[in-house]
C-alpha positions in Angstrom: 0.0 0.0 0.0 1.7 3.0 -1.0 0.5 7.2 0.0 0.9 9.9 -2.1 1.5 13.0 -0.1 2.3 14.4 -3.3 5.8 15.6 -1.6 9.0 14.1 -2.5 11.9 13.0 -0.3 13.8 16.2 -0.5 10.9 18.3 0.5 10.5 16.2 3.9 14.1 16.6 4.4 14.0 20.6 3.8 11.3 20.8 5.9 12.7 18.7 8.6 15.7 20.9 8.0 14.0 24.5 8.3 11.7 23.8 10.9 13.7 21.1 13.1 13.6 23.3 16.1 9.9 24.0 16.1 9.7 20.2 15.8 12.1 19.2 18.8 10.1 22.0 21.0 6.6 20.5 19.9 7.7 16.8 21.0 9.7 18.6 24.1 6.3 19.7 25.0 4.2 16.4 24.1 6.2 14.7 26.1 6.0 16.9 29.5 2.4 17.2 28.9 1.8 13.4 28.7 4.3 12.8 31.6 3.0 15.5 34.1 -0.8 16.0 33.3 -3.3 12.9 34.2 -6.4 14.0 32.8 -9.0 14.6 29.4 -7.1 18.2 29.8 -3.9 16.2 28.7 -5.3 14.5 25.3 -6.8 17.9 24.6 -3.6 20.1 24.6 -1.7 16.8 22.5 -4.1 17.2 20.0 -4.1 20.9 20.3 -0.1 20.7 20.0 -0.5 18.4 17.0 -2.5 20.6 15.0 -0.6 23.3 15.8 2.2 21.3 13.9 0.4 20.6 11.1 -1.0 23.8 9.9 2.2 25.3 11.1 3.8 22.9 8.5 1.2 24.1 5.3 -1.3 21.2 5.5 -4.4 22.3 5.6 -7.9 20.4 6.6 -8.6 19.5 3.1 -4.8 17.8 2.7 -5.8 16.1 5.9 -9.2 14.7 4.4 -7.9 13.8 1.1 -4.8 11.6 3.2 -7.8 9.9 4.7 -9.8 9.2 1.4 -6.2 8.1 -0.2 -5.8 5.1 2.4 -9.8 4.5 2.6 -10.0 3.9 -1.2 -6.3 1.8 -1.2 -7.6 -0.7 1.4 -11.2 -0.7 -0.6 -9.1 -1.3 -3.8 -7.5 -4.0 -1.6 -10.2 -5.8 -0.8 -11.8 -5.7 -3.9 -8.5 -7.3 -5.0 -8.9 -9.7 -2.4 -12.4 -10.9 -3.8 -11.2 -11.7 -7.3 -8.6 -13.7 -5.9 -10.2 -15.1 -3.3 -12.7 -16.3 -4.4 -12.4 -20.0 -5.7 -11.7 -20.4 -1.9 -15.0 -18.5 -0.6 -17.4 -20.2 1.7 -21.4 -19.2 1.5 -23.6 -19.6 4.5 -27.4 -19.6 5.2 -27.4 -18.2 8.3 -31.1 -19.4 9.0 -32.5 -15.6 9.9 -32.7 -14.3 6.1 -29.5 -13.5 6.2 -26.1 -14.8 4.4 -22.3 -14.8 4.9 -19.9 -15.2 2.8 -16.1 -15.9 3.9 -12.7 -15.8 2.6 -8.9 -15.6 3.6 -9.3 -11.9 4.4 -13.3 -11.0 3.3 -16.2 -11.2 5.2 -19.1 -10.3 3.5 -22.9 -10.0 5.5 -26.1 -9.3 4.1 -29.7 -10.1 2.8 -30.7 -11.7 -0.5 -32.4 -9.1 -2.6 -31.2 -6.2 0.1 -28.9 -4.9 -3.1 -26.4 -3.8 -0.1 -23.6 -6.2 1.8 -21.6 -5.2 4.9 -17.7 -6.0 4.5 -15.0 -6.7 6.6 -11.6 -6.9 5.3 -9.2 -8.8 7.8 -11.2 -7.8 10.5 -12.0 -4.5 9.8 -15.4 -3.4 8.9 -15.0 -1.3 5.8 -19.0 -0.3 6.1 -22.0 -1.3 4.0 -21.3 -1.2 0.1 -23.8 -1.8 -2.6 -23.3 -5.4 -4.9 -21.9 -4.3 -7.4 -20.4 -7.2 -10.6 -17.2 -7.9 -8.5 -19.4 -8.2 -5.0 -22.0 -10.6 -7.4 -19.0 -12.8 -8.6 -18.0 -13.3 -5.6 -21.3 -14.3 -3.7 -22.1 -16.8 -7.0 -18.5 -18.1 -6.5 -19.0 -18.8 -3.1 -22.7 -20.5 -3.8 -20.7 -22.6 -6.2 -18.2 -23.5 -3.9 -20.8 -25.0 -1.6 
Protein backbone atom coordinates (compact mmCIF):
# COMPACT_ATOMS: atom_id res chain seq x y z
CA UNK A 1 0.00 0.00 0.00
CA UNK A 2 1.68 2.97 -0.96
CA UNK A 3 0.54 7.16 0.03
CA UNK A 4 0.95 9.89 -2.10
CA UNK A 5 1.55 13.01 -0.10
CA UNK A 6 2.33 14.37 -3.31
CA UNK A 7 5.83 15.65 -1.65
CA UNK A 8 9.03 14.06 -2.55
CA UNK A 9 11.89 13.00 -0.26
CA UNK A 10 13.81 16.16 -0.47
CA UNK A 11 10.92 18.33 0.50
CA UNK A 12 10.53 16.24 3.94
CA UNK A 13 14.10 16.56 4.38
CA UNK A 14 13.99 20.59 3.76
CA UNK A 15 11.26 20.77 5.86
CA UNK A 16 12.71 18.72 8.59
CA UNK A 17 15.70 20.88 7.96
CA UNK A 18 13.99 24.47 8.31
CA UNK A 19 11.68 23.78 10.93
CA UNK A 20 13.67 21.15 13.06
CA UNK A 21 13.62 23.33 16.11
CA UNK A 22 9.94 24.04 16.13
CA UNK A 23 9.75 20.16 15.82
CA UNK A 24 12.05 19.16 18.85
CA UNK A 25 10.07 22.02 21.00
CA UNK A 26 6.63 20.49 19.92
CA UNK A 27 7.72 16.82 21.00
CA UNK A 28 9.67 18.55 24.06
CA UNK A 29 6.30 19.66 25.03
CA UNK A 30 4.22 16.45 24.14
CA UNK A 31 6.24 14.68 26.07
CA UNK A 32 6.00 16.92 29.47
CA UNK A 33 2.37 17.15 28.89
CA UNK A 34 1.79 13.35 28.71
CA UNK A 35 4.31 12.77 31.60
CA UNK A 36 2.99 15.53 34.12
CA UNK A 37 -0.83 16.03 33.34
CA UNK A 38 -3.33 12.94 34.20
CA UNK A 39 -6.40 14.04 32.84
CA UNK A 40 -8.98 14.58 29.41
CA UNK A 41 -7.14 18.19 29.78
CA UNK A 42 -3.90 16.22 28.65
CA UNK A 43 -5.25 14.55 25.34
CA UNK A 44 -6.75 17.87 24.65
CA UNK A 45 -3.60 20.09 24.61
CA UNK A 46 -1.75 16.80 22.50
CA UNK A 47 -4.09 17.25 20.00
CA UNK A 48 -4.15 20.87 20.30
CA UNK A 49 -0.08 20.70 19.99
CA UNK A 50 -0.55 18.42 17.02
CA UNK A 51 -2.51 20.58 15.03
CA UNK A 52 -0.55 23.34 15.82
CA UNK A 53 2.23 21.31 13.85
CA UNK A 54 0.43 20.65 11.09
CA UNK A 55 -1.03 23.77 9.91
CA UNK A 56 2.24 25.35 11.10
CA UNK A 57 3.77 22.85 8.51
CA UNK A 58 1.16 24.09 5.28
CA UNK A 59 -1.25 21.18 5.52
CA UNK A 60 -4.38 22.26 5.61
CA UNK A 61 -7.90 20.36 6.59
CA UNK A 62 -8.63 19.48 3.10
CA UNK A 63 -4.80 17.82 2.71
CA UNK A 64 -5.80 16.09 5.89
CA UNK A 65 -9.23 14.69 4.37
CA UNK A 66 -7.89 13.77 1.14
CA UNK A 67 -4.84 11.59 3.17
CA UNK A 68 -7.76 9.93 4.68
CA UNK A 69 -9.79 9.22 1.41
CA UNK A 70 -6.22 8.06 -0.20
CA UNK A 71 -5.80 5.13 2.43
CA UNK A 72 -9.76 4.55 2.56
CA UNK A 73 -10.00 3.90 -1.24
CA UNK A 74 -6.34 1.81 -1.17
CA UNK A 75 -7.60 -0.74 1.44
CA UNK A 76 -11.16 -0.74 -0.58
CA UNK A 77 -9.07 -1.33 -3.75
CA UNK A 78 -7.52 -4.00 -1.56
CA UNK A 79 -10.25 -5.82 -0.84
CA UNK A 80 -11.79 -5.70 -3.93
CA UNK A 81 -8.54 -7.34 -5.05
CA UNK A 82 -8.93 -9.74 -2.43
CA UNK A 83 -12.39 -10.90 -3.83
CA UNK A 84 -11.18 -11.71 -7.34
CA UNK A 85 -8.60 -13.72 -5.87
CA UNK A 86 -10.18 -15.13 -3.29
CA UNK A 87 -12.68 -16.28 -4.42
CA UNK A 88 -12.40 -20.00 -5.75
CA UNK A 89 -11.70 -20.43 -1.88
CA UNK A 90 -15.00 -18.46 -0.59
CA UNK A 91 -17.43 -20.24 1.74
CA UNK A 92 -21.37 -19.21 1.50
CA UNK A 93 -23.58 -19.55 4.51
CA UNK A 94 -27.42 -19.60 5.22
CA UNK A 95 -27.42 -18.22 8.29
CA UNK A 96 -31.08 -19.38 8.99
CA UNK A 97 -32.48 -15.60 9.89
CA UNK A 98 -32.65 -14.32 6.15
CA UNK A 99 -29.47 -13.46 6.18
CA UNK A 100 -26.05 -14.76 4.37
CA UNK A 101 -22.27 -14.78 4.87
CA UNK A 102 -19.89 -15.21 2.77
CA UNK A 103 -16.12 -15.92 3.89
CA UNK A 104 -12.73 -15.79 2.59
CA UNK A 105 -8.93 -15.56 3.59
CA UNK A 106 -9.26 -11.92 4.40
CA UNK A 107 -13.26 -11.03 3.28
CA UNK A 108 -16.18 -11.17 5.25
CA UNK A 109 -19.06 -10.32 3.48
CA UNK A 110 -22.90 -10.03 5.53
CA UNK A 111 -26.06 -9.31 4.10
CA UNK A 112 -29.73 -10.09 2.83
CA UNK A 113 -30.68 -11.72 -0.51
CA UNK A 114 -32.42 -9.12 -2.63
CA UNK A 115 -31.16 -6.17 0.14
CA UNK A 116 -28.95 -4.90 -3.06
CA UNK A 117 -26.44 -3.83 -0.14
CA UNK A 118 -23.60 -6.24 1.81
CA UNK A 119 -21.61 -5.15 4.88
CA UNK A 120 -17.68 -6.02 4.53
CA UNK A 121 -15.02 -6.70 6.62
CA UNK A 122 -11.55 -6.88 5.32
CA UNK A 123 -9.17 -8.81 7.79
CA UNK A 124 -11.24 -7.84 10.49
CA UNK A 125 -12.04 -4.46 9.77
CA UNK A 126 -15.41 -3.44 8.92
CA UNK A 127 -14.98 -1.33 5.81
CA UNK A 128 -18.97 -0.33 6.12
CA UNK A 129 -21.96 -1.28 4.01
CA UNK A 130 -21.30 -1.17 0.05
CA UNK A 131 -23.75 -1.84 -2.62
CA UNK A 132 -23.32 -5.42 -4.90
CA UNK A 133 -21.91 -4.33 -7.37
CA UNK A 134 -20.42 -7.22 -10.56
CA UNK A 135 -17.22 -7.92 -8.52
CA UNK A 136 -19.45 -8.21 -4.98
CA UNK A 137 -21.97 -10.61 -7.36
CA UNK A 138 -19.03 -12.81 -8.62
CA UNK A 139 -18.04 -13.30 -5.60
CA UNK A 140 -21.33 -14.26 -3.65
CA UNK A 141 -22.13 -16.75 -6.95
CA UNK A 142 -18.48 -18.10 -6.51
CA UNK A 143 -19.00 -18.81 -3.15
CA UNK A 144 -22.67 -20.46 -3.83
CA UNK A 145 -20.70 -22.64 -6.23
CA UNK A 146 -18.18 -23.55 -3.90
CA UNK A 147 -20.80 -25.02 -1.62
Amino acid sequence: MSFDFNYDTDTWVQFFKDNWLFLVIALVVLFIVVRIVKTVVKWLIVVAILAGVVIYSGYSLEDVKSIGTKVADSVKQEAISAMAGEAQDATFTNNGDGTFTVKTKNLELNGTPGDGEVKVSFRGASLGTWKIDATIQALIDQAKQNV
